[in-house]
C-alpha positions as CSV (number, residue, x, y, z in Angstrom):
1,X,0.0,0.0,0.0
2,X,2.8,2.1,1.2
3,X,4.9,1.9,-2.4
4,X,1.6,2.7,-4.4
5,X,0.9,6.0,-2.7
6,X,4.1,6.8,-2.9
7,X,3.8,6.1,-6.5
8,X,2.4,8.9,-9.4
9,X,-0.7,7.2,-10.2
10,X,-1.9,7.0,-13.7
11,X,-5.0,7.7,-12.9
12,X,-3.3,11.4,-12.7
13,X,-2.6,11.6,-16.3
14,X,-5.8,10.1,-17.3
15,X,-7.4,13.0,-15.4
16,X,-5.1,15.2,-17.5
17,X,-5.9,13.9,-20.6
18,X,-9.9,14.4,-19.8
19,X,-9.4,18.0,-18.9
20,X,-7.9,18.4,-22.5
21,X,-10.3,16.2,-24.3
22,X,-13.2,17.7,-22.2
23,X,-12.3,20.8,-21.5
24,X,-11.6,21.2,-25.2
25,X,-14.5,19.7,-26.8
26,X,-16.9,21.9,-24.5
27,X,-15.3,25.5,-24.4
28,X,-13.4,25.3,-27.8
29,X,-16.6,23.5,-29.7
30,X,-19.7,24.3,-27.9
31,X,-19.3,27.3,-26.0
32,X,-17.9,29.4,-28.7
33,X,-20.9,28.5,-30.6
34,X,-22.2,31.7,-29.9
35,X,-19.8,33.6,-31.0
36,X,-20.6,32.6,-34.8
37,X,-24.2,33.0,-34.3
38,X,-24.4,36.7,-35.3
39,X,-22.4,36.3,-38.6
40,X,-23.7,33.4,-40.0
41,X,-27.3,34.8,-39.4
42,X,-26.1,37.7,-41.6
43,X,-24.3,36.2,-44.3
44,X,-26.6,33.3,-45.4
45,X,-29.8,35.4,-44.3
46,X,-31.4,33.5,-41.5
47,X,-32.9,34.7,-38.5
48,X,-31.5,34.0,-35.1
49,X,-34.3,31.8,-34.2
50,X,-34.8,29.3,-36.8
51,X,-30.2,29.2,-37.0
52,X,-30.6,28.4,-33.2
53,X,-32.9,25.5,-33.6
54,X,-29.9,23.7,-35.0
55,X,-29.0,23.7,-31.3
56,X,-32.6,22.3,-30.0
57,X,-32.0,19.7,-32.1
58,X,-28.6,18.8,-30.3
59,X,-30.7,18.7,-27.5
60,X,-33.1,16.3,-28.7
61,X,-30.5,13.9,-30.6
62,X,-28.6,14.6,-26.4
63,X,-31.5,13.1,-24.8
64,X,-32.1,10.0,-27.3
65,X,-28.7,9.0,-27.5
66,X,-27.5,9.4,-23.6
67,X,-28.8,6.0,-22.7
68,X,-27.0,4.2,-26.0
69,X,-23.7,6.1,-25.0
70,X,-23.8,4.9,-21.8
71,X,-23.7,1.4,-23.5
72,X,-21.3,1.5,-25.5
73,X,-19.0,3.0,-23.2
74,X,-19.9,0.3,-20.7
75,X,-19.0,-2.5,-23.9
76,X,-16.3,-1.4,-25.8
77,X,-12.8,0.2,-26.0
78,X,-13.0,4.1,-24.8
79,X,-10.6,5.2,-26.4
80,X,-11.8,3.6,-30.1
81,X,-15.2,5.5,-28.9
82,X,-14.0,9.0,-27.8
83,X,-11.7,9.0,-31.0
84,X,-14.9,8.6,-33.4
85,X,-16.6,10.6,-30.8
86,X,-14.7,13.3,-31.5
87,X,-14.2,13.2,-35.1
88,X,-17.9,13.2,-35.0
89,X,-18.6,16.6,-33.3
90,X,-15.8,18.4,-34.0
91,X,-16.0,17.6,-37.8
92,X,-19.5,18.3,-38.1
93,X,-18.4,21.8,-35.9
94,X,-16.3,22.4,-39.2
95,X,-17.9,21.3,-42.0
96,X,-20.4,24.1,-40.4
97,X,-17.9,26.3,-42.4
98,X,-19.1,24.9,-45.5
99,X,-22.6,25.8,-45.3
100,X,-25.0,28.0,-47.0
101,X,-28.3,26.9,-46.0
102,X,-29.4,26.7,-42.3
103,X,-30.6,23.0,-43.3
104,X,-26.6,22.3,-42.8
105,X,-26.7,23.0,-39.1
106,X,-29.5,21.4,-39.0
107,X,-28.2,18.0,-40.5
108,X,-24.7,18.4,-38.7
109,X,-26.4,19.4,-35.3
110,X,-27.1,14.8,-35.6
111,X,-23.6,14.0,-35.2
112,X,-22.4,16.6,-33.5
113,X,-24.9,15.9,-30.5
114,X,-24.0,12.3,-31.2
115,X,-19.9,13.2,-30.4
116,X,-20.8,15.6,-27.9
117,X,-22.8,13.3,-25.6
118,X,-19.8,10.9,-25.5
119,X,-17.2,13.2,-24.9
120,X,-18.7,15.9,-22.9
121,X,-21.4,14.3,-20.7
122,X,-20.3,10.5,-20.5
123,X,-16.4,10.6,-20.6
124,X,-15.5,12.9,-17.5
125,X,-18.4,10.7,-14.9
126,X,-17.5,7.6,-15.9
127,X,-14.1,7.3,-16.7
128,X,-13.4,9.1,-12.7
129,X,-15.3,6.8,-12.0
130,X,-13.6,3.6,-12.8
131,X,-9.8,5.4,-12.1
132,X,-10.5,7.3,-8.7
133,X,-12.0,5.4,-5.5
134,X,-10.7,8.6,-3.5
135,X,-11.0,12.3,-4.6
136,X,-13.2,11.1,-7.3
137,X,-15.4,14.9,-6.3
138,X,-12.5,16.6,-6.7
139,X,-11.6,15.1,-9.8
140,X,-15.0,16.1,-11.5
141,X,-14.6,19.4,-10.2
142,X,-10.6,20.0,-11.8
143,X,-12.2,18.9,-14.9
144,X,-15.2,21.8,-14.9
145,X,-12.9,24.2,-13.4
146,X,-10.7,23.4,-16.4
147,X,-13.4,23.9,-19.1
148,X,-13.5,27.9,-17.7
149,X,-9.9,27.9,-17.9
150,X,-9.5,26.7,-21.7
151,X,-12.6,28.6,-22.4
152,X,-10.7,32.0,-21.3
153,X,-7.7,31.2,-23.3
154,X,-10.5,30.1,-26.7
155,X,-12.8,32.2,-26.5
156,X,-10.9,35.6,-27.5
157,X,-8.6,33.4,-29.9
158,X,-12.0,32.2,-31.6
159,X,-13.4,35.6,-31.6
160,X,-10.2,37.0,-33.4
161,X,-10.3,34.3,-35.6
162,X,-14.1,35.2,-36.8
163,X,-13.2,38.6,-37.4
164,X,-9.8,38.5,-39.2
165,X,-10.3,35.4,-40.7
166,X,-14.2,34.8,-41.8
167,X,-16.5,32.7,-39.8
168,X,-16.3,29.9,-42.2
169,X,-12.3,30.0,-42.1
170,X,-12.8,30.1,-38.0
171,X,-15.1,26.8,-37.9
172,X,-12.9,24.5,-40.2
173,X,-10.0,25.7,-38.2
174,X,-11.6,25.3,-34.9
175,X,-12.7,21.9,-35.8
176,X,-9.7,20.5,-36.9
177,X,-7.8,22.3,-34.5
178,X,-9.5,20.0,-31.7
179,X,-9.3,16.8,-33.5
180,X,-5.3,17.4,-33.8
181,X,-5.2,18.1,-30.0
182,X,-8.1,15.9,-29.0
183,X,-6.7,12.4,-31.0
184,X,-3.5,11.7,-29.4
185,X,-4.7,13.2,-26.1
186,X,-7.0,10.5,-25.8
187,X,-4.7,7.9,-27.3
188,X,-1.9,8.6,-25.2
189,X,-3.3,9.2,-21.7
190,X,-6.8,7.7,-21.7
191,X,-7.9,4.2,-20.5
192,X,-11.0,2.3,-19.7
193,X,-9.7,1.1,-16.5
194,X,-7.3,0.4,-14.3
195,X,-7.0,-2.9,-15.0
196,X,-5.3,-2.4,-18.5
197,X,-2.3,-1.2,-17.2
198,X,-2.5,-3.7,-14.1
199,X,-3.3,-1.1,-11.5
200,X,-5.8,-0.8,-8.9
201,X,-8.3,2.4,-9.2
202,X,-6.7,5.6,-7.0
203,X,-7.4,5.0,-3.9
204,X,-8.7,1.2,-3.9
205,X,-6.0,0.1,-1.1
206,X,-7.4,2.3,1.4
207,X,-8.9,-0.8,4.0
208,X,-10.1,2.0,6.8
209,X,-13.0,0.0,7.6
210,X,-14.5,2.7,9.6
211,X,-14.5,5.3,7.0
212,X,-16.4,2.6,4.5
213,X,-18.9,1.9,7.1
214,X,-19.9,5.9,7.2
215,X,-19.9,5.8,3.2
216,X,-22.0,2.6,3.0
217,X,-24.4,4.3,5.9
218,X,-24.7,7.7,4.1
219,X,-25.4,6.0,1.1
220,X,-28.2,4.2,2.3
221,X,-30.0,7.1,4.0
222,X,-32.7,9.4,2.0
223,X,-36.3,9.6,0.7
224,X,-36.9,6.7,-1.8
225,X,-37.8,7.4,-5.7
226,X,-41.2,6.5,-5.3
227,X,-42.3,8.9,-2.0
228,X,-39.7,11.7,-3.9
229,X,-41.7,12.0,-7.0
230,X,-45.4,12.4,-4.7
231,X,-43.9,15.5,-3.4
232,X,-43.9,19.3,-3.9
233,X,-39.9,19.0,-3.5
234,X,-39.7,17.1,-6.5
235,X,-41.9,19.2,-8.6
236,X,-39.9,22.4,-7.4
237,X,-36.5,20.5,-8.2
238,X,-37.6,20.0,-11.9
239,X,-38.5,23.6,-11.8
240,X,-34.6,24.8,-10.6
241,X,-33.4,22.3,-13.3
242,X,-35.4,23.6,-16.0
243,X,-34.6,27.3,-15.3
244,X,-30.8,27.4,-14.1
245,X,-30.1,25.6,-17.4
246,X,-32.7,28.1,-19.4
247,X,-30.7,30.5,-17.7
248,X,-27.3,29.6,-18.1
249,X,-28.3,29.0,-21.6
250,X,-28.3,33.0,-22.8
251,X,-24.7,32.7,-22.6
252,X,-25.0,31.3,-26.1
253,X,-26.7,34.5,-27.3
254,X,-24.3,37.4,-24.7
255,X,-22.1,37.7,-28.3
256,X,-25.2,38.4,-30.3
257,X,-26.3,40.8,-27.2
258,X,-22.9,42.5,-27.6
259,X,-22.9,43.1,-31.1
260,X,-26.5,44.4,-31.1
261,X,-25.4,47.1,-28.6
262,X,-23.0,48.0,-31.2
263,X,-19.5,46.2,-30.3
264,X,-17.6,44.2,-32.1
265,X,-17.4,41.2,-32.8
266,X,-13.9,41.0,-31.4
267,X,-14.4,42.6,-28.9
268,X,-17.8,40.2,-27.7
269,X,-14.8,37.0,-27.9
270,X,-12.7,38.6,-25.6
271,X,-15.1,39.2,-23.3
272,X,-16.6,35.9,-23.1
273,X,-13.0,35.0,-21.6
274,X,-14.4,36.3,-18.3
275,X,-17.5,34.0,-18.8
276,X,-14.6,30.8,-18.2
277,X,-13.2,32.4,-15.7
278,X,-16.3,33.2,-13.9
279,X,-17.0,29.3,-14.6
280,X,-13.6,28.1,-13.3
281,X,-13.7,30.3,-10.1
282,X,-17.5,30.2,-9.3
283,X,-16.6,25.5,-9.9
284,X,-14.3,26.1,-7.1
285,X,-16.3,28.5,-4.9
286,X,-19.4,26.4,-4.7
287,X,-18.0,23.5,-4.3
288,X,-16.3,25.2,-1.1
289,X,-19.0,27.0,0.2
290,X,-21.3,23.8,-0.5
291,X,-19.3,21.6,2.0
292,X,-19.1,24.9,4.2
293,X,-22.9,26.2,4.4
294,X,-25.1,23.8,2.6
295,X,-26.7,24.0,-0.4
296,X,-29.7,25.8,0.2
297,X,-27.6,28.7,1.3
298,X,-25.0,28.3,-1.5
299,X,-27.6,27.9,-4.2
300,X,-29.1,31.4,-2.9
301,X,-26.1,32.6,-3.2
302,X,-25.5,31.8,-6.4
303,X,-29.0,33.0,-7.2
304,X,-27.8,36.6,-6.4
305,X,-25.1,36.4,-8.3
306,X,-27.4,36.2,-11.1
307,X,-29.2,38.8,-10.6
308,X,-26.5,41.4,-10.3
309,X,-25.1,39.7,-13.6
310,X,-28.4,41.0,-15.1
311,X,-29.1,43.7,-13.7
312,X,-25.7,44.8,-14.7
313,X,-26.3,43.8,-18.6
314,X,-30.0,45.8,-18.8
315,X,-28.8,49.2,-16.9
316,X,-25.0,49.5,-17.9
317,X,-24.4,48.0,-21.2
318,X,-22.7,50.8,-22.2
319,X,-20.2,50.1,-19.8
320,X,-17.4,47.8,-21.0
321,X,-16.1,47.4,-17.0
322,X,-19.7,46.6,-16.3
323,X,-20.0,44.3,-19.2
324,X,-17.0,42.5,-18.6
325,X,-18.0,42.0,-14.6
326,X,-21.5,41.0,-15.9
327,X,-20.0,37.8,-17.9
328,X,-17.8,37.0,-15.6
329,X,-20.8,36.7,-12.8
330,X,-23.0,35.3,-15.0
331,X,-20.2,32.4,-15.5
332,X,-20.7,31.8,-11.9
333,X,-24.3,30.9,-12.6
334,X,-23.2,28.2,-15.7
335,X,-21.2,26.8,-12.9
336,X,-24.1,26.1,-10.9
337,X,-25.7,23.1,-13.5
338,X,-22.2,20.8,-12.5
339,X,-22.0,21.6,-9.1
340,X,-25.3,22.8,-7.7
341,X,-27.9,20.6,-9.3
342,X,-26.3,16.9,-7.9
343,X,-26.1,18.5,-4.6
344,X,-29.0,20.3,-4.3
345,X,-30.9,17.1,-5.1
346,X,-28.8,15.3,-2.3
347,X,-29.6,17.8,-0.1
348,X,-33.5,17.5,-0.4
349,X,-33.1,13.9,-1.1
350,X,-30.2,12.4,-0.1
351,X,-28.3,9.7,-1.3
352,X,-31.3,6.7,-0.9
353,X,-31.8,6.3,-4.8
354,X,-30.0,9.4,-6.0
355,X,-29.4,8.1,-9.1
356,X,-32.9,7.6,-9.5
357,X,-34.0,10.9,-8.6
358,X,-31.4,13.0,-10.3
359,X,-31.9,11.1,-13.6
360,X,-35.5,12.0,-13.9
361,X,-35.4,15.7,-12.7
362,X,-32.4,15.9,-15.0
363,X,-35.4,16.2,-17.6
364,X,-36.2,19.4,-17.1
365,X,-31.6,20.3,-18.1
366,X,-33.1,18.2,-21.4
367,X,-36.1,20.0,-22.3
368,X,-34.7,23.9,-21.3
369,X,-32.1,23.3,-23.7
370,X,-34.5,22.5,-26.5
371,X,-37.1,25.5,-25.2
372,X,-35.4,28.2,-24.1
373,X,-32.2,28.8,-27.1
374,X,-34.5,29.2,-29.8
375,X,-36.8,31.0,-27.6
376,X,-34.5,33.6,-27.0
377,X,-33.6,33.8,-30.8
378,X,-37.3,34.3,-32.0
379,X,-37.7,36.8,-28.7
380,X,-34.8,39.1,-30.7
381,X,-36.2,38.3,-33.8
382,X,-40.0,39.7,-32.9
383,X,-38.6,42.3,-30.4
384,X,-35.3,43.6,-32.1
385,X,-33.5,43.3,-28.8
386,X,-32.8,41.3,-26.0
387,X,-33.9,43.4,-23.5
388,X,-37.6,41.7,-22.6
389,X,-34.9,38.3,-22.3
390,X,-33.0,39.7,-20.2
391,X,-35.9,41.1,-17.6
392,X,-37.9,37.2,-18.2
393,X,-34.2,35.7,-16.8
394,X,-34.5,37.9,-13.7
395,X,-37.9,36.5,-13.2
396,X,-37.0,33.0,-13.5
397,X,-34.0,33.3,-11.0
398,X,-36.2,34.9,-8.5
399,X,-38.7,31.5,-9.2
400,X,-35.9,29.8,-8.5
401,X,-35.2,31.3,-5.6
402,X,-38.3,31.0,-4.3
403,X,-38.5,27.5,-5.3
404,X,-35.7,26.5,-3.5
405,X,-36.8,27.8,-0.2
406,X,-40.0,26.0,-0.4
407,X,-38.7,22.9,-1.7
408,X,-36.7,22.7,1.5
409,X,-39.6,23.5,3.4
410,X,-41.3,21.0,1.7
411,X,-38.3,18.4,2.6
412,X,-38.8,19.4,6.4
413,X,-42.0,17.9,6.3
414,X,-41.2,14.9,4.9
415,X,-38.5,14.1,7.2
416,X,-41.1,14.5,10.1
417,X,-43.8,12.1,8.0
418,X,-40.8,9.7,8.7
419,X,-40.4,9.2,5.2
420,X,-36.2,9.7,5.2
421,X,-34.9,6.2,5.9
């Protein structure tokens, strides 16, 4: 045990190589999508709304497909996967540069979900899972910290690219920029498990009995699936899901907002840099504050931190400090769908059958991504400004503040029915 800790565990580097693949694949490919959005909806003479729709359908293909990803990675040889996985999204990200007719994103938006549920949602979860027995939290949360920290670096490269180079020229280079990085990444540090280099998982010698008793106790303790779903807690929790993600989801349109208020194009990718770093640092802060003061208070927190991102946006756009701060807060509140959301739920539910539970509200993550984008689009479209989106997203975050603070309430009373076992 002894010559094993003292050992650099390859688990390490596979962690590595997932904060390059996914860190990559999620700020370099589908962050920056917004960032094109304004320019292609010009040049081929599309509205906002029916372009975005190409992302709706991501979200539908997302929510077929999740269940057969989770097969295959479970059956065959992850690194085989990820490599067509990739190939998939990020060549369909640049044969977007090809394109004249809307009908193209449409088409491409099949495989790229199809890559992009592989390598951003399944890789990370279930690779930590079979490599790290300890620290497997604080593995997950390197790897979403390390998404705003690639993003920061991307975003104003991608933004320079669009306007010196051509949007088409910036989504074939893009994409085959990440598939040269993303390839022998996942070749060279990535493996299925443990067992194919003869290793036990990170942290798998650790025999403290007494610590695995607490684990297996916790574990067991919660509100089962079936008296969960009965409950006004459950509704709410579908609620927060469905409008944190609705929420965080306008930071696709913030370069569009930009531009409309008459700044560059440029100058809209440089400040999306501050969006990643308000992702990396509000990763880290939650998942502090979470283990410090719960996750009713954190989520209220974060909540707040919303609202001054907005309020910011609608009374000082003129302002390039207060845009800049904006982003950056409002990258705090994208944080909150990989940190908050799985705790929250334990919170009101515990751990009983969190899978369960977190599965199904993880619906309403699903269907916002499919409502609100294109919403937003057609809102501009009709409207000619993103003003009445930006007042509806300070409404929803003050639901979801509300919500929470019921659905707590609502968890009180369950735990005196008896009904936490």
């Amino acid at each position: 045990m002894s010559a094993n800790k003292k050992k650099f565990h390859f688990a390490w580097l596979v962690l590595i190589g997932l904060c390059i693949t996914v860190g990559l694949a999620k700020s370099g490919l589908n962050s920056s999508a917004g960032l094109f959005l304004p320019s292609v909806s010009e040049d081929i003479g599309v509205g906002l709304g029916n372009l975005t729709l190409y992302l709706s359908i991501s979200s539908i293909v997302t929510m077929i497909f999740l269940p057969i990803g989770g097969k295959l990675m479970a059956k065959y040889d992850t690194r085989i996967l990820l490599v067509v996985a990739i190939i998939l999204q990020a060549g369909s990200f640049a044969l977007f540069g090809m394109m004249s007719s809307v009908w193209g994103w449409y088409i491409l938006a099949i495989p790229l979900a199809v890559g992009g549920v592989l390598i951003t949602v399944l890789a990370g979860p279930v690779l930590i899972n079979q490599w790290f027995k300890q620290r497997s939290g604080l593995a997950l949360g390197i790897i979403t910290a390390s998404g705003g920290l690639i993003g920061a670096f991307s975003s104003p490269i991608i933004g320079n690219l669009i306007a010196n180079q051509g949007w088409r020229s910036a989504y074939i280079m893009v994409g085959v920029a990440a598939i040269v990085i993303i390839v022998p990444t996942i070749i060279f540090f990535l493996r299925k498990s443990p067992q194919e280099k003869g290793l036990l998982p990170y942290g798998a010698d650790d025999n403290n009995n007494s610590e695995k008793k607490v684990e297996k106790d916790t574990s067991n303790s919660g509100i089962s699936f079936v008296d969960a779903k009965k409950s006004l807690a459950f509704a709410l929790l579908l609620l927060f899901f469905f409008i944190i993600t609705s929420v965080a989801s306008f930071s696709i349109h913030i370069p569009t907002y930009l531009v409309n208020q008459g700044f560059s194009v440029k100058f809209a990718g440089n400040v999306m840099s501050a969006l990643m770093v308000g992702v990396l640092l509000g990763s880290i802060l939650f998942g502090y504050l979470i283990d410090k003061i719960g996750a009713k208070s954190t989520t209220i927190i974060a909540m707040l931190i919303g609202l001054v991102s907005m309020l910011l946006l609608i009374f000082f756009v003129k302002s390039t400090i207060a845009i800049v701060a904006a982003v950056g807060l409002f990258g705090f509140v994208s944080a909150c769908i990989g940190t908050l959301a799985p705790a929250i739920t334990s919170a009101l539910f515990g751990n009983k059958d969190y899978s369960q539970i977190y599965s199904t509200v993880s619906i309403g993550l699903a269907v916002a991504g499919i409502i609100a984008l294109p919403a937003y689009g057609y809102i501009f479209d009709f409207t000619g400004s993103y003003t009445p989106v930006l007042y509806i997203i300070v409404i929803m975050i003050i639901i979801n503040i509300i919500a929470v603070l019921v659905a707590f309430g609502n968890k009180e009373k369950m735990v005196k029915a008896g009904l936490w076992k």
